[in-house]
GUBAZA-236756 format. One record per residue (C-alpha): residue in three letters; z negated, y, x negated. Coordinates in steps of 0.001 Angstrom, whole numbers, padded with zeros to 6 digits, always signed. Each point is the difference from the previous one (the first is absolute). Example, Ala and Ser with C-alpha at 12.3 -4.5 7.8 and 13.67 -1.06 7.14 Angstrom:
BEGIN
Ala-007800-004500-012300Ser+000660+003440-001370
END
This chain:
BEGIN
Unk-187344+158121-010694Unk-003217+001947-000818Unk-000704+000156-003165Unk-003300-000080-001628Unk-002218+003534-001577Unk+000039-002365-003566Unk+003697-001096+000297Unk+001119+003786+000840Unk-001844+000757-003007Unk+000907-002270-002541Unk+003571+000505+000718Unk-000794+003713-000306Unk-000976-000510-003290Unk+002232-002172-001117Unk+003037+002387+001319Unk-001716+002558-002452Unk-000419-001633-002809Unk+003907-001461-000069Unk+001424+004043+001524Unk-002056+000937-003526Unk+001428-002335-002278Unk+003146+001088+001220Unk-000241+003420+000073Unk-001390-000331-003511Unk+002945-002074-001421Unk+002852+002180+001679Unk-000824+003078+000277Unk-002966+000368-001987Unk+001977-001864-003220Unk+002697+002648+000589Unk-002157+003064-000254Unk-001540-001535-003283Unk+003089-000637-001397Unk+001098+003539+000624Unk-003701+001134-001511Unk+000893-001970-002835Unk+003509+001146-000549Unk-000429+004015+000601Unk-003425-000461-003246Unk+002149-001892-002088Unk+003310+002574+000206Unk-002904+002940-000528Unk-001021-001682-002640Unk+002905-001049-001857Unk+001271+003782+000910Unk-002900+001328-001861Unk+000550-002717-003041Unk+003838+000654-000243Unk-000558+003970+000097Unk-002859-000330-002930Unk+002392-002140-001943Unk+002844+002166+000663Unk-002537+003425-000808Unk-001591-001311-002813Unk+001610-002836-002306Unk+004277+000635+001021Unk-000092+004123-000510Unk-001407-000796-003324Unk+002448-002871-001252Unk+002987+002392+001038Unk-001736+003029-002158Unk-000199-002340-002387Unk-004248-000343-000242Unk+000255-003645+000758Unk+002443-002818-001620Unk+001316-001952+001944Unk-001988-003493-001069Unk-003108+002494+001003Unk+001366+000602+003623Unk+000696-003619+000184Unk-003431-001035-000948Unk-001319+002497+002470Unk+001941-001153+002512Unk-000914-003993-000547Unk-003582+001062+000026Unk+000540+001528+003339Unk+001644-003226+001444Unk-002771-001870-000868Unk-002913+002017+001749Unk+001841+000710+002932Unk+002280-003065+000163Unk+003009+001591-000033Unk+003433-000327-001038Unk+000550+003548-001414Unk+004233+001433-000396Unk+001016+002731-002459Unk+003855+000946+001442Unk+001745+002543-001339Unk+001690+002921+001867Unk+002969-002733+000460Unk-001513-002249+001125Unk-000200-002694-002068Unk-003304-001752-001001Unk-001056+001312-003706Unk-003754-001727-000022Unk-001508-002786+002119Unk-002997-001294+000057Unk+000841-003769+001064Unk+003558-000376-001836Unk-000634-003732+000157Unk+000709+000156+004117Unk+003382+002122-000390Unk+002542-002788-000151Unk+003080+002621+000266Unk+000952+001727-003173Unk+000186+003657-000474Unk+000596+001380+003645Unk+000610+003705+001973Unk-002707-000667+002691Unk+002190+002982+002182Unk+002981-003053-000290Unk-002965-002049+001957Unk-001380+002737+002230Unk+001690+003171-000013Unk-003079+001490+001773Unk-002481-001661-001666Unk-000895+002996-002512Unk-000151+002397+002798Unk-002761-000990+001669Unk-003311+000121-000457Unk-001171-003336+001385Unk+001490-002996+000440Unk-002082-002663+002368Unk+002341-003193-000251Unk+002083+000473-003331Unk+002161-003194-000335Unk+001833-000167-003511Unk+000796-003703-000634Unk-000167-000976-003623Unk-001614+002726-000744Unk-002804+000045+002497Unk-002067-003285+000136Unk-000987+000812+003399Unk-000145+002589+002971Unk-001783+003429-001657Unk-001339+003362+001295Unk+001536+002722-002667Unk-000764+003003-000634Unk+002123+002616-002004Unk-001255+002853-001712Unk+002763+002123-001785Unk-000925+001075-003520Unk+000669+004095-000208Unk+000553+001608-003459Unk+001141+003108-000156Unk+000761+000785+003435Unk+002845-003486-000468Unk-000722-003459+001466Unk+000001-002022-003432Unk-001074-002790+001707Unk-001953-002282+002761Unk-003589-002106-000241Unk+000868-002614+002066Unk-003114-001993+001259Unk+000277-003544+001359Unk-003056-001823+002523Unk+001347-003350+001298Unk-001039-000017+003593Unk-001543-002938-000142Unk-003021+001453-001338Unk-000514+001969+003069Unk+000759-003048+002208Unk-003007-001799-001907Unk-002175+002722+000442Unk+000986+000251+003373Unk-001263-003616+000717Unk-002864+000338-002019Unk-001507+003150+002077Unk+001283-001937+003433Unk-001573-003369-000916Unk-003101+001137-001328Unk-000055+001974+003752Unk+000942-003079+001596Unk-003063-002031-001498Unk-002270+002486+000832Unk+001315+000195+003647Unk-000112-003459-000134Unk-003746+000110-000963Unk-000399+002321+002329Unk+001092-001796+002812Unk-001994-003505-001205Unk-002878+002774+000528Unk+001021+000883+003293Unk+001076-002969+001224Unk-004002-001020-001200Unk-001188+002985+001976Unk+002306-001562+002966Unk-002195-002934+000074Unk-003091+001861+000042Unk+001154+001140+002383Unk+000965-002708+002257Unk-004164-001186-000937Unk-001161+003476+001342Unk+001824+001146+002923Unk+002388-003104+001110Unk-002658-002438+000275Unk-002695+001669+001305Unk+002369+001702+002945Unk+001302-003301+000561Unk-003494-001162+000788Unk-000622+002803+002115Unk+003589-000712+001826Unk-001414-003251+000914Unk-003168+001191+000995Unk+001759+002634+002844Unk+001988-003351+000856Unk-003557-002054+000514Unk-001579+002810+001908Unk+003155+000442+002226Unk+000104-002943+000960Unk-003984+000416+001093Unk-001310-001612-002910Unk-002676+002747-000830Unk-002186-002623-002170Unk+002535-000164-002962Unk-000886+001392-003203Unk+001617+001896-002416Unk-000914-001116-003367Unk+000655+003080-002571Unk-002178-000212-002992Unk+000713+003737-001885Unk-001050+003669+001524Unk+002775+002177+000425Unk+001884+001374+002836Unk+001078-003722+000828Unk-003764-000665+000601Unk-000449+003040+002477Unk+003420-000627+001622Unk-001645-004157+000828Unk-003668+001338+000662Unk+001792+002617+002789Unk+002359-003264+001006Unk-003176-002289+000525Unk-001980+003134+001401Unk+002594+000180+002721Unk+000358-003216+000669Unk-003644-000530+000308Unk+000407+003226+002681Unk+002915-002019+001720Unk-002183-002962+000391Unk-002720+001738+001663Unk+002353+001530+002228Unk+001236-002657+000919Unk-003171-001630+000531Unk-000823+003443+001712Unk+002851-000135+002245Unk-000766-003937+000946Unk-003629+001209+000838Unk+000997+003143+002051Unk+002601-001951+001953Unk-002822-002479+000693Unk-002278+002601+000924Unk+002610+002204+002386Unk+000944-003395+001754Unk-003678-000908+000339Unk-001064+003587+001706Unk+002648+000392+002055Unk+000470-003013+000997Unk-003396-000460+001578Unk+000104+002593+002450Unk+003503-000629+001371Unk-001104-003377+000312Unk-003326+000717+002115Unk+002887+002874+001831Unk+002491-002804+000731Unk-002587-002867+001221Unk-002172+002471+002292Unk+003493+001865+000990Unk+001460-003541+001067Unk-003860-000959+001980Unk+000193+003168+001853Unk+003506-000877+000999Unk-000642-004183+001372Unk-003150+000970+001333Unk-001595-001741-002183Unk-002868+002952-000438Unk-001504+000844+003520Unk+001209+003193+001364Unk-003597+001650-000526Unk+000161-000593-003171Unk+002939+001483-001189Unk-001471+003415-000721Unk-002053-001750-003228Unk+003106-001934-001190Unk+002158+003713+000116Unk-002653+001459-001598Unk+000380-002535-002543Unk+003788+000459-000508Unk-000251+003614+000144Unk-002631-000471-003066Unk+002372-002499-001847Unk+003211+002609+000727Unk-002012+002516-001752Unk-000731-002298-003342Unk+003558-000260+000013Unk+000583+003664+000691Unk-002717+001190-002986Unk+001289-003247-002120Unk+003709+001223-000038Unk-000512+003851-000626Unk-002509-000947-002742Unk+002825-001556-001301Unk+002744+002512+000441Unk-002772+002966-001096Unk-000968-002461-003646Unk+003865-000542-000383Unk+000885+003888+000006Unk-002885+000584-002435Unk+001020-002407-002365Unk+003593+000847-000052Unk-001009+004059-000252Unk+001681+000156+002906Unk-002314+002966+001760Unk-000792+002944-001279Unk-003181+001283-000452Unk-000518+003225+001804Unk-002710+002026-002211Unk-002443+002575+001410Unk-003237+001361-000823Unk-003459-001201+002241Unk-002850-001207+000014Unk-001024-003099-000157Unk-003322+000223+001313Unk+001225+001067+003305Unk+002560-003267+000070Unk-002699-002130-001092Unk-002214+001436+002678Unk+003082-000846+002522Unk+000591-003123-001065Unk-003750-001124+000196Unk-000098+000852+003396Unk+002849-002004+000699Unk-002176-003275-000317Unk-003098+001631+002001Unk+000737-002771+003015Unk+000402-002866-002527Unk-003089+001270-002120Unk-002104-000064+003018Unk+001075-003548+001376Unk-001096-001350-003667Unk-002865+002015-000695Unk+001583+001550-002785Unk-000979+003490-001736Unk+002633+002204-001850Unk-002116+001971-002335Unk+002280+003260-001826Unk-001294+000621-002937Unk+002583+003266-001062Unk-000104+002153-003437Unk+000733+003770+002316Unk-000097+001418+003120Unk+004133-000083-000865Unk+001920-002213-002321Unk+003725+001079+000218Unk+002508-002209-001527Unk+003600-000035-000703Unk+001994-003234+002467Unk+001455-001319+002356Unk-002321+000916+002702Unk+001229-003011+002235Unk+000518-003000-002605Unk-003669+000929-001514Unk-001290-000279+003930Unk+001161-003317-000116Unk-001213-000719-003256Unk-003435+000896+001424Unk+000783-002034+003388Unk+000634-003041-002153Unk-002688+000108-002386Unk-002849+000727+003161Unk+001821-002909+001953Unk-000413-002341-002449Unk-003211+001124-001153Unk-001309-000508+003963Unk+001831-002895+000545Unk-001916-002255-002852Unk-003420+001940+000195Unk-003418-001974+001645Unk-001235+001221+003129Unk-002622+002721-000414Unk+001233+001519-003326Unk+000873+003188-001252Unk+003879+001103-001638Unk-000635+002775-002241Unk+003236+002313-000493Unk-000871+002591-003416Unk+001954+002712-001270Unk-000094+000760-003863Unk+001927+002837-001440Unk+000625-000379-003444Unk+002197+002684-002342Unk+003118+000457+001728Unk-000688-003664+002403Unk-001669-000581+003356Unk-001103-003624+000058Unk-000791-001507+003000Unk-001691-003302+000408Unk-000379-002536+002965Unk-003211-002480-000234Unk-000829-002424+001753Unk-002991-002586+000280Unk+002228-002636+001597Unk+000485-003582-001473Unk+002084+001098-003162Unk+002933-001335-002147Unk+000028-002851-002623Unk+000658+000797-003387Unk+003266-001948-000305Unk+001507+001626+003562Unk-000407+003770-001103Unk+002869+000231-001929Unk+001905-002094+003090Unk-001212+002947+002749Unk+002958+002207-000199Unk+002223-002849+000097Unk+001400+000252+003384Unk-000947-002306+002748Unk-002759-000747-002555Unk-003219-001540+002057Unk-003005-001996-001322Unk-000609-002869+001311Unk-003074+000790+001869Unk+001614+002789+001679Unk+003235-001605+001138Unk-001507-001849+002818Unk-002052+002696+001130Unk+002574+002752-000373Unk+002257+000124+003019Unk+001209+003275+000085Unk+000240+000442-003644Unk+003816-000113-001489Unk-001114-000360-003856Unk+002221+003198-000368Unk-002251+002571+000280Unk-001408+000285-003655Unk+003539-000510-001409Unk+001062+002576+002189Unk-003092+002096-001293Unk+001058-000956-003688Unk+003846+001520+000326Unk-001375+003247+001635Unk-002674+000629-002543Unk+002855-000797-002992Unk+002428+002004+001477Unk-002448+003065-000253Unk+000038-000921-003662Unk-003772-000581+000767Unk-002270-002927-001042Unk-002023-002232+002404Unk-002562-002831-001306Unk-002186-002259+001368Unk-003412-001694-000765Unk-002102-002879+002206Unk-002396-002266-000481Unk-000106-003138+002081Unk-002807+000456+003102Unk-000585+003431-001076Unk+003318+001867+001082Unk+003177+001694-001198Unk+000969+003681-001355Unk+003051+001871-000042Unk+000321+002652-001971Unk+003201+002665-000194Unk+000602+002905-001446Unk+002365+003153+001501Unk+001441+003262-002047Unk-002390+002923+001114Unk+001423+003059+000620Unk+000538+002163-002577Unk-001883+003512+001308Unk-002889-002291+001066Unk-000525-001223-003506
END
């Protein structure tokens, strides 16, 4: 059976508070009592010697009568409650305080207790008729002239001690018991501060595992409980567009690739009926051929985006410049530039511009960013490609005068297979991966990349690269 955080600890502290009370009256009543016992011997010790010192030497020199010592010796039962024994060196009882509780005549207390004189203390002295009750004694021998003449014999029933005893323990035992009404108080709060709310949370995991990514958790105080539901409903909210993310990008993988094996399947299949002439067959390869390559460029796009994301390839730093790959890469598009009319106008800061990358991945980054930037400009314009180097940063930018990006899709263009709707149906050779895969290469750099476009009036990307450190 599992057993509940609150259950686990209310039993918890109800285990402590009943091992206390326990320890407490057992051992803790014992050590008392033993406190109480070993003060009142001292002190009785320290009575029966001044008695012994002081009042007995000086009846047997004769200083004191006896009806003196006996007066003495009442007033000293009184303030320490006391029964008080005068025995001489025989042992028999010559002056007691509390005559009225003897019920034996005159007595030899060695016929009682032949040891009883010899010791010092005596914790449970039993004398029945004499002794009301159970006493703690204490004999002090009274020396006069280097002779025992006779013994102060002090008397404590133990019964005090007992009382004393339960008065320390029980006035312990409230205030534990206070104590624990306090705790058991603080238990509750608790339960209100840290049960409660983590139950909520508990149910909120449960909601969102079960895909329900909407449910709220209602926690009206700011503490760490607050953070801990904000982070909950932060990463559920995450989830959910993930989710929705994954829904879209399956849609969007099933839509491109499924269009060009379909036009490679149906024009495969005419070329083998006969169904398209013989003469013709040269346009309809050409046409698969085209399709095999979308598929081709589609699927290493893919595999390319994947590694980035996962940090699965290294970058392989070296120092060049980037003028001379920009240079490269522009005249990579000469044909395409040509066939729309399109200028590439370099606009760069130096003669050299040497920066610290991946030579390669920042190629493609260029590659990419020109691509695109041809791909949605008007016939007849101009792509300007500027290089700004700024403190230990090369920016480079890539403008275009082509048909732009809404406000609400800018956000949306590293998304991958991420196309506007005006492009879609004119873009055949497009993926939608190329500006994600642009995004993961500048990141991975630990580099920043932005972008700014105004509807009918065209699109810049701007990115910046670590310049070398001796070119600085």
């Amino acid at each position: 059976m599992r057993h509940k955080l609150w259950f686990k600890l209310l039993i918890g502290f109800i285990t402590s508070i009943i091992f206390m009370f326990v320890l407490l009256n057992t051992y803790g009543v014992n050590r008392i009592q033993d406190k109480l016992l070993q003060e009142k011997k001292t002190k009785l010790y320290n009575e029966a010697t001044s008695l012994s010192n002081k009042y007995m030497k000086s009846y047997y020199n004769q200083e004191t009568t006896f009806t003196e010592m006996t007066y003495q010796l009442q007033l000293m039962d009184n303030i320490l409650n006391t029964r008080i024994w005068i025995v001489n060196a025989e042992g028999y009882i010559v002056s007691d305080t509390r005559p009225q509780q003897n019920k034996r005549q005159e007595f030899n207390i060695s016929e009682i207790d032949p040891d009883f004189l010899n010791h010092t203390f005596s914790e449970n002295t039993v004398m029945p008729g004499v002794l009301s009750e159970t006493s703690l004694s204490v004999i002090v021998p009274v020396i006069n002239n280097f002779r025992t003449r006779g013994y102060v014999v002090l008397h404590s029933p133990l019964s005090e001690v007992y009382k004393e005893t339960i008065f320390f323990v029980d006035t312990i035992n409230i205030a534990l018991l206070i104590f624990a009404l306090i705790l058991g108080l603080c238990l509750i709060y608790l339960y209100f501060v840290t049960i409660i709310p983590l139950r909520k949370i508990m149910r909120a995991a449960t909601e969102y595992a079960d895909a329900n990514y909407d449910y709220k958790i209602v926690l009206k105080r700011q503490d760490e409980f607050k953070d801990l539901a904000n982070s909950l409903t932060y990463m559920a909210k995450e989830i959910s567009n993930l989710d929705e993310y994954q829904k879209k990008f399956i849609a969007n993988i099933s839509h491109d690739f499924r269009s060009p094996l379909t036009s490679i399947k149906g024009y495969a299949r005419a070329l083998q009926d006969g169904t398209i002439p013989y003469e013709m067959k040269d346009k309809y390869l050409n046409i698969i051929l085209f399709e095999s390559e979308r598929l081709e460029k589609l699927t290493t796009s893919l595999l390319e985006l994947n590694n980035l994301s996962n940090r699965q390839v290294m970058l392989n730093i070296s120092t060049f410049d980037i003028n001379q790959i920009i240079k490269k890469t522009a005249e990579s598009f000469e044909g395409i530039c040509k066939e729309k009319k399109i200028t590439l106008k370099l606009s760069l800061f130096s003669a050299e511009s040497f920066v610290d990358a991946d030579q390669s991945k920042i190629q493609q980054v260029l590659y990419n960013l020109l691509d695109n930037a041809i791909k949605f400009s008007h016939v007849n314009s101009d792509i300007y490609i500027t290089t700004i180097e700024r403190g230990d940063k090369v920016l480079v930018s890539i403008k275009d005068n082509g048909i732009g990006i809404a406000k609400e899709d800018l956000k949306k263009v590293w998304d991958r297979f991420f196309k506007t709707d005006h492009s879609r149906g004119k873009d055949k050779t497009g993926t939608g991966l190329g500006l994600a895969i642009v995004k993961e290469i500048v990141t991975a750099h630990d580099e920043n990349i932005n972008v700014t476009s105004t509807p009918g009036a065209g699109t810049e990307f701007i990115f910046t690269l670590q310049r070398t450190e001796g070119f600085l």
